[in-house]
C-alpha positions as CSV (number, residue, x, y, z in Angstrom):
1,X,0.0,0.0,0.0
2,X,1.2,3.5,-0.8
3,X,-0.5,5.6,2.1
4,X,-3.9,4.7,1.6
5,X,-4.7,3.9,-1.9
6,X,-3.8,0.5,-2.7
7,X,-1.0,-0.2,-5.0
8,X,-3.3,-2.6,-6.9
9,X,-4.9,0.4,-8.2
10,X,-8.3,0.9,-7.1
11,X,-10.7,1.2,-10.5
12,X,-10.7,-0.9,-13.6
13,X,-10.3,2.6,-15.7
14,X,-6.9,3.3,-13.5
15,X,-7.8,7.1,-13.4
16,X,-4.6,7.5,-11.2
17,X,-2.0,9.1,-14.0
18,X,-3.9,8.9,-17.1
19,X,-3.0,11.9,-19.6
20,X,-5.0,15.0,-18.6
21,X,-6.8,14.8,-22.4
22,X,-7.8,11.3,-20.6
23,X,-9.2,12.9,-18.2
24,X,-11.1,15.5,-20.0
25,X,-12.6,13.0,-22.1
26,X,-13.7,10.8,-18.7
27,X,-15.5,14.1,-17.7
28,X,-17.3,14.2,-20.9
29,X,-18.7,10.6,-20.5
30,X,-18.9,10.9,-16.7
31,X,-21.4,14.0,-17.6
32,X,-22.9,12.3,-20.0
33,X,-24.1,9.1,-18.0
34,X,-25.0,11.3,-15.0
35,X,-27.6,13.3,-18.0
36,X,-28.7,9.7,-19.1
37,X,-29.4,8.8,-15.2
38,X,-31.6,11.5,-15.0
39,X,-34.1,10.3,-17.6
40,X,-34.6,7.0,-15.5
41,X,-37.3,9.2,-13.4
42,X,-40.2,7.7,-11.4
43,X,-42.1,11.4,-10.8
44,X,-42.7,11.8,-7.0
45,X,-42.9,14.8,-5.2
46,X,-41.3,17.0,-4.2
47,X,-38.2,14.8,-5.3
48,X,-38.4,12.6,-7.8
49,X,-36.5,8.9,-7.7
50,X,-34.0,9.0,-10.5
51,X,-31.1,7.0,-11.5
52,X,-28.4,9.6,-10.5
53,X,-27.5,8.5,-7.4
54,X,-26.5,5.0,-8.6
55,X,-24.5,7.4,-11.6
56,X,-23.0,9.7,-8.9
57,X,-21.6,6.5,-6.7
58,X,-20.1,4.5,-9.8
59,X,-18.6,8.0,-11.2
60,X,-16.8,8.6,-7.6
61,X,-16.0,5.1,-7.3
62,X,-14.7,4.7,-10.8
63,X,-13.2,7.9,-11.0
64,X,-11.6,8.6,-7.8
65,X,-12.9,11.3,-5.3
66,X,-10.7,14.5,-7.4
67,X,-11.9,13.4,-10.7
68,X,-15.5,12.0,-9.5
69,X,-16.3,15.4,-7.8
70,X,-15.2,17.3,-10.8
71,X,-17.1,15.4,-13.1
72,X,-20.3,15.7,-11.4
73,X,-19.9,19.2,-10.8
74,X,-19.2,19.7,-14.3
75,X,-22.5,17.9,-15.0
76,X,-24.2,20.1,-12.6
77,X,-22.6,23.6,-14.3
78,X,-23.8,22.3,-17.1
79,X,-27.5,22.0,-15.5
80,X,-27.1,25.2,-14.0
81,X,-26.5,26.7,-17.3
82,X,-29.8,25.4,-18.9
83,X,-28.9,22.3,-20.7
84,X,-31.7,19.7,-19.8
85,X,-29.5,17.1,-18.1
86,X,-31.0,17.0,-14.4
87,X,-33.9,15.0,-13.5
88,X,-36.2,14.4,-15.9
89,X,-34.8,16.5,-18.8
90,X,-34.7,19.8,-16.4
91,X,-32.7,22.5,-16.5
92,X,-31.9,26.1,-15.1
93,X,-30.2,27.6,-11.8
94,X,-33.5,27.9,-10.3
95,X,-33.4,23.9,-9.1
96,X,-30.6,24.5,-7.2
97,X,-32.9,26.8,-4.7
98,X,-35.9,24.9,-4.7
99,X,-37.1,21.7,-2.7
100,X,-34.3,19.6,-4.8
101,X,-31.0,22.0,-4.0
102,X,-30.1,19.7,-1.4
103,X,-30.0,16.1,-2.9
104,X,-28.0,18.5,-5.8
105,X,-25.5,19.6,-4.0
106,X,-24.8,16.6,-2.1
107,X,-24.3,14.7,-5.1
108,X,-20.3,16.3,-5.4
109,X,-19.7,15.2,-1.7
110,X,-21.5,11.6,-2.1
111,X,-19.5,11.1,-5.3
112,X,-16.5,12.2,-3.9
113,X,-17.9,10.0,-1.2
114,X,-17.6,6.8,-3.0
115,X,-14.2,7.5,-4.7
116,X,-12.4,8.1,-1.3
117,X,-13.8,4.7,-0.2
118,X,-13.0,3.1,-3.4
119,X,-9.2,4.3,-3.2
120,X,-9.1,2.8,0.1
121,X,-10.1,-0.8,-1.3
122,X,-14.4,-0.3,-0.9
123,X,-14.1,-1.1,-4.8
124,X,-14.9,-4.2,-7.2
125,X,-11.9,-6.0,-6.2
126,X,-14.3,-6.4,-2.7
127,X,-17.7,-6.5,-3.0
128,X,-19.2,-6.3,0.1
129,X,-16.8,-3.1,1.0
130,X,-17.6,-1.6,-2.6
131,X,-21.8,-2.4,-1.7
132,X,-21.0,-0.4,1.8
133,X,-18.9,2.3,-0.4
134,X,-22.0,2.9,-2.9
135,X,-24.6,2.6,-0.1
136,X,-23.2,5.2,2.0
137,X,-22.5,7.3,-1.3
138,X,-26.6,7.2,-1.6
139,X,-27.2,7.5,1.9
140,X,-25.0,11.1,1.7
141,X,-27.4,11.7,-1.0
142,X,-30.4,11.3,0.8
143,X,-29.1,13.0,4.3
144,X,-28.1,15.9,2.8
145,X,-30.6,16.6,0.4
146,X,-33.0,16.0,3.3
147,X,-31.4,18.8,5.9
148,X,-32.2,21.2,3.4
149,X,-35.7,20.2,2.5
150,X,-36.1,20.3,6.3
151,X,-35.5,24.3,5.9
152,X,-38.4,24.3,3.5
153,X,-41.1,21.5,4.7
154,X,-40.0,20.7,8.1
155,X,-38.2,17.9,9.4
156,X,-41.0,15.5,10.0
157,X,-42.4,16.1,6.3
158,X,-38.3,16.4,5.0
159,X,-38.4,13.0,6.6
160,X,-41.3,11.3,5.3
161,X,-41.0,12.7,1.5
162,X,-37.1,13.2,0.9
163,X,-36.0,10.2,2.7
164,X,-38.1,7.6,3.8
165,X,-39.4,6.7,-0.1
166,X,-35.7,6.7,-1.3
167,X,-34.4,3.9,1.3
168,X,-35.1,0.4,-0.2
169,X,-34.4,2.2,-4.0
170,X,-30.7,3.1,-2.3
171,X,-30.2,-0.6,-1.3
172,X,-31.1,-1.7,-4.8
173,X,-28.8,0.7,-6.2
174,X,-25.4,0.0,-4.1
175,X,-26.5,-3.2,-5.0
176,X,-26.4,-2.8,-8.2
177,X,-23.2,-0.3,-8.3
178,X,-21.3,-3.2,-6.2
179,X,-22.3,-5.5,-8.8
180,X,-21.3,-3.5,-12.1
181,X,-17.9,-2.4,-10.0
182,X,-17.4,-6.2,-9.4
183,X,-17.6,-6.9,-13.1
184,X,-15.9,-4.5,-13.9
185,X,-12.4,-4.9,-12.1
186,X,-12.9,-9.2,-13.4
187,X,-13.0,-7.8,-16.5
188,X,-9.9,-5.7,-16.2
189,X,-8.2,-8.6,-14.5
190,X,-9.3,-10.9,-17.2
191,X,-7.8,-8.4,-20.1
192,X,-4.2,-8.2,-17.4
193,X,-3.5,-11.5,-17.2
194,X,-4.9,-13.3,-20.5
């Protein structure tokens, strides 16, 4: 181990000293997914149930926490800015005041989340660990963007609408996250040593 990341490397993409045009174009398709994740909407209110918090935990934990919170921040710039790429097709600064600012800006810290975990071996080389890693990603998720709906609804009604819906939806999708990292890093072993 070199301090804490493991020597191993810690994501099939080995983000860890890859040219910076590499990295530029990893923002581009991180961004990318994230806007695809946000079409994947079941419409609730006030927050809907989208795919971007599974996106936001594989980007971190793919990507690393530097390059994962920079890519979804990119992706939420890019929202900011008007191009239709949050939930449901949305756009415009005005989401990031409304009842959805917090699960928003929590997505930078839960993806950031997952990649510090995943550089400290809660990746696909250990799937239970990398299940943990993407469950607390969408746990940050729903914590965070919860505190500030509190501001607007209440905690009791923050509570009931912006968390208690979401819970079974965030085990499915660290499921799911831990499964697709798992598959991942066999297939990168597979490609190493065949």
């Amino acid at each position: 181990m070199s301090g804490f990341v493991s020597s191993a490397g810690f994501s099939p993409l080995r983000p860890l000293g890859r040219s910076f045009s590499w990295q530029v174009g990893a923002v581009v398709l991180g961004t990318m997914l994230l806007a695809a994740s946000s079409y994947v909407e079941v419409p609730l209110k006030p927050v809907p149930v989208t795919m971007q918090t599974l996106a936001v935990a594989l980007v971190g934990a793919l990507y690393g926490w530097r390059l994962g919170a920079i890519t979804i921040t990119a992706w939420l710039v890019q929202g900011a800015m008007g191009l239709p790429v949050l939930a449901g097709g949305a756009a415009g600064a005005h989401h990031f005041v409304g009842p959805t600012a917090g699960y928003l800006f929590a997505f930078p810290v839960a993806g950031a989340a997952a990649g510090w975990l995943a550089e400290r071996g809660w990746n696909g080389h250990r799937v239970v660990l990398a299940f943990l890693g993407q469950l607390i990603s969408n746990l940050l998720c729903l914590v965070l963007g919860a505190a500030w709906l509190a501001l607007l609804v209440g905690p009791e009604l923050a509570i009931t609408s912006g968390v208690m819906p979401f819970l079974v939806g965030a085990l499915l999708k660290a499921v799911t996250g831990a499964a697709i990292l798992g598959v991942a890093t066999r297939g990168t072993l597979r490609k190493r040593t065949g």
